[in-house]
C-alpha positions in Angstrom: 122.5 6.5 21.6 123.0 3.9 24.5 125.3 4.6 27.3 128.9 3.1 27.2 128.8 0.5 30.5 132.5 2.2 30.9 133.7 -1.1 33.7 133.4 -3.3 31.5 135.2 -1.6 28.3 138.8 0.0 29.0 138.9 2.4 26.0 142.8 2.0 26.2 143.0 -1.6 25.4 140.5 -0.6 22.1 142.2 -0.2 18.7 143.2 2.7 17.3 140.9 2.3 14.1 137.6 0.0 14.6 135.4 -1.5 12.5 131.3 -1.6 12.5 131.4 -4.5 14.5 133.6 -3.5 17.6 132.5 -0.2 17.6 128.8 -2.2 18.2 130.6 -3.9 21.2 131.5 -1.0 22.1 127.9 0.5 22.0 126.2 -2.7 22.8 124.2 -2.4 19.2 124.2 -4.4 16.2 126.6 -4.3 13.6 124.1 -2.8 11.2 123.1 -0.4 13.4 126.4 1.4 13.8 126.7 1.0 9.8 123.1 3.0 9.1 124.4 5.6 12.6 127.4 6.1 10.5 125.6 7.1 7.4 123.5 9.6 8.9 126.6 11.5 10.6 125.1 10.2 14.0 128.9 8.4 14.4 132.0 9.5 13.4 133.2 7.7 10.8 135.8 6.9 7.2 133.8 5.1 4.2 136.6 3.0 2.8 134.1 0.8 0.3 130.8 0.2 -0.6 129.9 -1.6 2.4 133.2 -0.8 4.3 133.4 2.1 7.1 136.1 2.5 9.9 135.9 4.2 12.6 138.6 6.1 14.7 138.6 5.5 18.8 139.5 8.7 19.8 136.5 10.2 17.6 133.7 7.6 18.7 135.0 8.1 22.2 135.0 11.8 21.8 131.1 11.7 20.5 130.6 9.9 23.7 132.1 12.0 26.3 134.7 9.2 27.2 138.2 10.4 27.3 141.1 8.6 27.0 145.3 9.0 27.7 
């Protein structure tokens, strides 16, 4: 998984629940990418839908090792 460029990205001003695509801001990856991660457990994540999958910060930045107030 590609490292987090953590100046760039304040993990405090991120939601509290993400979806694919700011979650592959975050990572710097493609939308489907973080979708297919997801699916194999790689990323921490809800299926809410067939195509739909959130995303909590605190977990994603847990997996990471970025921690946050």
């Amino acid at each position: 998984m590609k490292r987090i460029n953590t100046n760039t990205m304040d993990p405090a001003r991120l939601p509290m629940i993400m979806d694919a695509k700011q979650v592959a801001a975050l990572l710097c990856i493609d939308a489907r990418t973080v979708r297919r991660k997801a699916g194999t457990g790689e990323i921490p994540a809800h299926k809410v839908g067939p195509k739909l999958w959130r995303f909590y910060k605190k977990e994603v930045l847990e997996v990471l090792g970025i921690e946050t107030c």
